[in-house]
TIDRENKE-623526 format. One line per 8 residues: number of its first residue (from 1); their letters; for each residue y, x, z of C-alpha. Coordinates in steps of 0.05 Angstrom, whole numbers. Each point is the difference from the previous one (the first is absolute). Layout:
NUM = a = Y/X/Z  ...;
END
This chain:
1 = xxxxxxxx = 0/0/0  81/17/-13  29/14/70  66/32/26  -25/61/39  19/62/39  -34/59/33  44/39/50;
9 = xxxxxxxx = 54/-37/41  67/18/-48  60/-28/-38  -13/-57/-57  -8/50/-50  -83/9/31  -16/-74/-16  -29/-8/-75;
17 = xxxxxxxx = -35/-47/-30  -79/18/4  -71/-27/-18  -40/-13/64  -61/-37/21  3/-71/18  -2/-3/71  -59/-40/32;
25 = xxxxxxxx = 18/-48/49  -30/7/71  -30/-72/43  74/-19/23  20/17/-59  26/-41/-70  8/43/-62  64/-22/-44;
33 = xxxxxxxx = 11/0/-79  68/24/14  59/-41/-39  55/22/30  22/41/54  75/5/45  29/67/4  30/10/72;
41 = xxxxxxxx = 33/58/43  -67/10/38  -26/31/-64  41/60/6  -10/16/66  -76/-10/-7  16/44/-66  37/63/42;
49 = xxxxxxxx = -39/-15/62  63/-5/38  0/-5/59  -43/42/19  -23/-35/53  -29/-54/-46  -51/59/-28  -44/-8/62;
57 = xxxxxxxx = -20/-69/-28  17/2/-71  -38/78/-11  28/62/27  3/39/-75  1/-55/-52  -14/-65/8  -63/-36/15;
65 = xxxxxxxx = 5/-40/-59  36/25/-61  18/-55/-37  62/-21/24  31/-84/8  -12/-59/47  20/-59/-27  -43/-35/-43;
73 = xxxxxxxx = -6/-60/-43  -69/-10/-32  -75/-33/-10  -61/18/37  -48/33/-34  -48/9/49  -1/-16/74  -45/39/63;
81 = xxxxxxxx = -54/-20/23  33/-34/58  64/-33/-30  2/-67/4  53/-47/-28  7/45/-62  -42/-2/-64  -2/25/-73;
89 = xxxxxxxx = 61/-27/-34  58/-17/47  67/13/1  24/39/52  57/41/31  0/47/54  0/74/26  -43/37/-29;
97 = xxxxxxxx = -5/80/11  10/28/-69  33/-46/-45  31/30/-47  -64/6/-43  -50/-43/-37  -40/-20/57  11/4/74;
105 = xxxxxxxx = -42/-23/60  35/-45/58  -29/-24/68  -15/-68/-10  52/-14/61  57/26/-38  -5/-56/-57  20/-65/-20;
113 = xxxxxxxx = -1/-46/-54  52/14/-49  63/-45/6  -17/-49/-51  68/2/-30  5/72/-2  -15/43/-59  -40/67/18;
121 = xxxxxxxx = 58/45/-5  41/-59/52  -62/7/49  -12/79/-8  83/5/30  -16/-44/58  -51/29/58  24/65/32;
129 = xxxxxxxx = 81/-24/-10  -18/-78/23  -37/9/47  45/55/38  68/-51/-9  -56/-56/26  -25/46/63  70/17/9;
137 = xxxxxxxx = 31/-69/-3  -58/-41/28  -30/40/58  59/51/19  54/-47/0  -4/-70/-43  79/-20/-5  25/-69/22;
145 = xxxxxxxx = 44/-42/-43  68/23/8  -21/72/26  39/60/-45  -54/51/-34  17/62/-26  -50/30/-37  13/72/-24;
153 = xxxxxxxx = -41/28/-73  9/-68/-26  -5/16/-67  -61/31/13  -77/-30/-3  1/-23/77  74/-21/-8  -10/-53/-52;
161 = xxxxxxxx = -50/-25/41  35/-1/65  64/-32/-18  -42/-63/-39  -42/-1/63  64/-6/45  35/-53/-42  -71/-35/6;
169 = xxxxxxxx = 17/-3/76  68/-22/-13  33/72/30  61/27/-31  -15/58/-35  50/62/-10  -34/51/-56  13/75/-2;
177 = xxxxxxxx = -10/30/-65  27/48/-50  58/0/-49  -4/-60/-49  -61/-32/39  39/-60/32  -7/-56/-53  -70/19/2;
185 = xxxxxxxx = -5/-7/71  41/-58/6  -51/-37/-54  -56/11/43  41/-38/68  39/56/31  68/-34/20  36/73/18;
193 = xxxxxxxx = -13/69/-45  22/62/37  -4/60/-54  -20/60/40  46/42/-37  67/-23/14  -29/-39/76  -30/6/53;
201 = xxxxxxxx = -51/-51/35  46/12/61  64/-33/-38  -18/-71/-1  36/-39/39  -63/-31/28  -60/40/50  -61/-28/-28;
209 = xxxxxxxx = -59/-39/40  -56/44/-46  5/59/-43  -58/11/-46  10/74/-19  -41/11/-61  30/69/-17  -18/41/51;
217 = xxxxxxxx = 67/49/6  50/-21/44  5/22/67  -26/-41/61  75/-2/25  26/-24/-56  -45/-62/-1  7/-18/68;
225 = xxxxxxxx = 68/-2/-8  0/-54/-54  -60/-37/45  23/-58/40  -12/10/80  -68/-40/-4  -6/20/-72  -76/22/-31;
233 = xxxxxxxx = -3/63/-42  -56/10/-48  -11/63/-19  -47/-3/-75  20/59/-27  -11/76/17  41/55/-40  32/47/24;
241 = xxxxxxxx = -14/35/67  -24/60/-27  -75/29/-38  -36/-2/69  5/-67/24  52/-44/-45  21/-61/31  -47/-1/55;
249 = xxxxxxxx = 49/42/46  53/-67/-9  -43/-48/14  -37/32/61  80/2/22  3/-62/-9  -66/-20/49  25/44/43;
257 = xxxxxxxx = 69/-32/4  -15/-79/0  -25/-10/59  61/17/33  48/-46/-48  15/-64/-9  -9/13/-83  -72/1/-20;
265 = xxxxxxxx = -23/74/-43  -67/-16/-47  -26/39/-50  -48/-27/-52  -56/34/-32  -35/-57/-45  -74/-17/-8  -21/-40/-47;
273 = xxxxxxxx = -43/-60/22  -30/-51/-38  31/-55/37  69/28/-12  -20/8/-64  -19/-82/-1  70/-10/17  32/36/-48;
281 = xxxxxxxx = -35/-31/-48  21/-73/24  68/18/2  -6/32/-68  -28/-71/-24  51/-37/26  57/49/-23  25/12/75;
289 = xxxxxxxx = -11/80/-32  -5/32/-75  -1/67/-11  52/45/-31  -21/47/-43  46/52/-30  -54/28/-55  -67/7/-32;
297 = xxxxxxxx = -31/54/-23  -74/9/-34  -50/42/36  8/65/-43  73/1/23  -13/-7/79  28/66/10  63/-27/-35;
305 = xxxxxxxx = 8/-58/46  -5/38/65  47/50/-26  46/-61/-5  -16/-15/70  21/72/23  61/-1/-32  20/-63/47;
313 = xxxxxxxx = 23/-69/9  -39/-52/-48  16/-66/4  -59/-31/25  -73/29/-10  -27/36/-58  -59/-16/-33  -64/34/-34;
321 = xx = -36/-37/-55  -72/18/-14;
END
C-alpha cells in the first residue's frame, strides 16, 4: 500500500510517500480502506518527536509506527476477531494510527458510523479537532446561555469547532485569530474577532467566564488576567515551553495554582472515545457542527499539505484524499 512515512524523528523534509505492507488488524482491532484523512498540528510533533518527553511512549529513536496521521474517514475492510458492531462494508470515521496511507487499522472503540450527511473528506476533518472542542466544552467547562467565551486558535481545526459548539450553548463567543480571519470567524458564530497582531486577549473590555486556549503560546499570566474571578481556563493546546517538555510546564502551573484561586486552570489532552464520537456525529446530522476545511490534497502530495500546515494558520482543517 501508498503511505506517508518517516524513519528517524526530523523536519518534514523525512516524510515521503512509500510502498508498505497492509497492516493486519489485531482482535480490537478494525482495518480501514482509508478515504480521507485530517492533517492536524499533532502530526508534526509526532513527526520531530518533540517533546521529548512524548518519546518514552511514542519510541525513543523514531517512532513506533512510521506512517504518520490520525484522523480517518473510511470502510472496514476487515475487522478482529473480537470487534463487534463493525463488519465488512461500513462507513466509518475515527482515529486511526497511521492514516495518511491506503489502509490503516483503528481500535474498534475509536469509531463511529460516518455522519450520514458528511462526505469522507467532511468526516476525515472531524475526530481529533471535534472531539477536543467537545471534551473541552462539554466536560471542562459547558457554557451557559449568556456566558462570554473566548476561544483563542479559532481559525484553527479545534477553533471552528469550539466557537459552533459555544453558539450551540447559546454563549457569546469572542474569536482570536490572525490578520484577515474575522469574516471567517464571524460566519462560523463568533460575535467579537480580536486579531492577535494588533490586540491583545487582555484588551477587551470584558474578563471572560471560559477561555478555550487552542494555541498553546501565551503565558499563564496573561490568561488569567483576561479570566473572570470564577472564570474556567482550558488549556488544548501545548507549543511552546521549550524541546523538553512543551506545554506541560504551563499547565502543571496551572494545577498547581487552582486550588488556591477562585478562577478554575484545566488543561485538556483529548481521547478519542466512541461515544464522543456518537455525539459528534448527531450534531454533525443535525448541523449544530460542519467542518471547515481550508484544502485538499491527494495522497502523493501529503508532504505538500503538512508543509502547508508548518507554515501556519489555515482556516479550518486540511484534508488528505486517498
Amino acid at each position: 500500500m501508498k503511505a506517508i512515512a518517516q524513519g528517524p524523528y526530523g523536519t518534514v523534509d523525512s516524510l515521503e510517500l512509500r510502498d508498505l505492507r497492509r497492516p493486519a488488524p489485531r482482535d480490537d482491532e478494525v482495518l480501514v480502506q482509508v478515504r480521507a484523512a485530517g492533517v492536524d498540528p499533532s502530526i508534526l510533533h509526532l513527526m520531530t518527536g518533540k517533546p521529548y518527553i512524548a518519546r518514552l511512549a511514542l519510541g525513543i529513536r523514531k517512532p513506533k509506527n512510521p506512517v504518520r496521521g490520525w484522523d480517518v474517514a473510511g470502510v472496514v475492510e476487515t475487522v478482529g476477531a473480537k470487534v463487534t458492531g463493525f463488519e465488512t462494508g461500513d462507513e466509518v470515521f475515527g482515529s486511526g494510527d497511521g492514516s495518511l496511507a491506503e489502509y490503516t487499522c483503528a481500535k474498534a472503540d475509536k469509531l463511529a458510523p460516518k455522519p450520514g450527511n458528511f462526505t469522507f473528506e467532511q468526516a476525515a476533518a472531524l475526530p481529533v479537532s471535534g472531539v477536543t472542542a467537545y471534551q473541552a466544552l462539554s466536560g471542562k467547562a459547558r457554557p451557559k446561555p449568556g456566558q462570554r467565551v473566548l476561544v483563542i486558535g479559532a481559525s484553527g481545526g479545534i477553533g471552528t469547532y469550539a466557537i459552533q459548539l459555544a453558539v450551540s450553548y447559546e454563549a457569546e463567543v469572542t474569536a482570536v485569530c490572525g490578520p484577515g480571519k474575522a469574516d471567517f470567524v464571524r460566519a462560523l458564530g463568533a460575535t467579537d474577532v480580536i486579531d492577535y497582531t494588533s490586540q491583545e486577549i487582555t484588551d477587551s473590555k470584558h474578563r471572560f467566564d471560559i477561555i478555550l486556549d487552542a494555541a498553546g503560546n501565551r503565558p499563564l499570566s496573561l490568561l488569567r488576567r483576561a479570566l473572570a474571578p470564577k472564570g474556567v481556563l482550558v488549556m488544548a493546546g501545548g507549543e511552546g515551553g521549550g524541546d523538553w517538555v512543551g506545554g506541560l510546564g504551563r499547565q502543571l502551573r496551572g494545577y498547581a495554582l487552582s486550588p488556591f484561586l477562585g478562577q478554575t486552570l484545566s488543561s485538556l489532552i483529548a481521547r478519542v472515545r466512541q461515544q464522543d464520537l456518537l455525539t459528534l456525529k448527531r450534531l454533525a446530522e443535525t448541523g449544530t457542527i460542519a467542518p471547515a476545511i481550508d484544502r485538499t490534497y491527494p495522497l502523493s502530495e501529503a508532504v505538500a499539505a503538512i508543509k502547508h500546515l508548518e507554515r501556519g494558520h489555515p482556516r479550518g482543517k486540511i484534508v488528505v484524499t486517498v
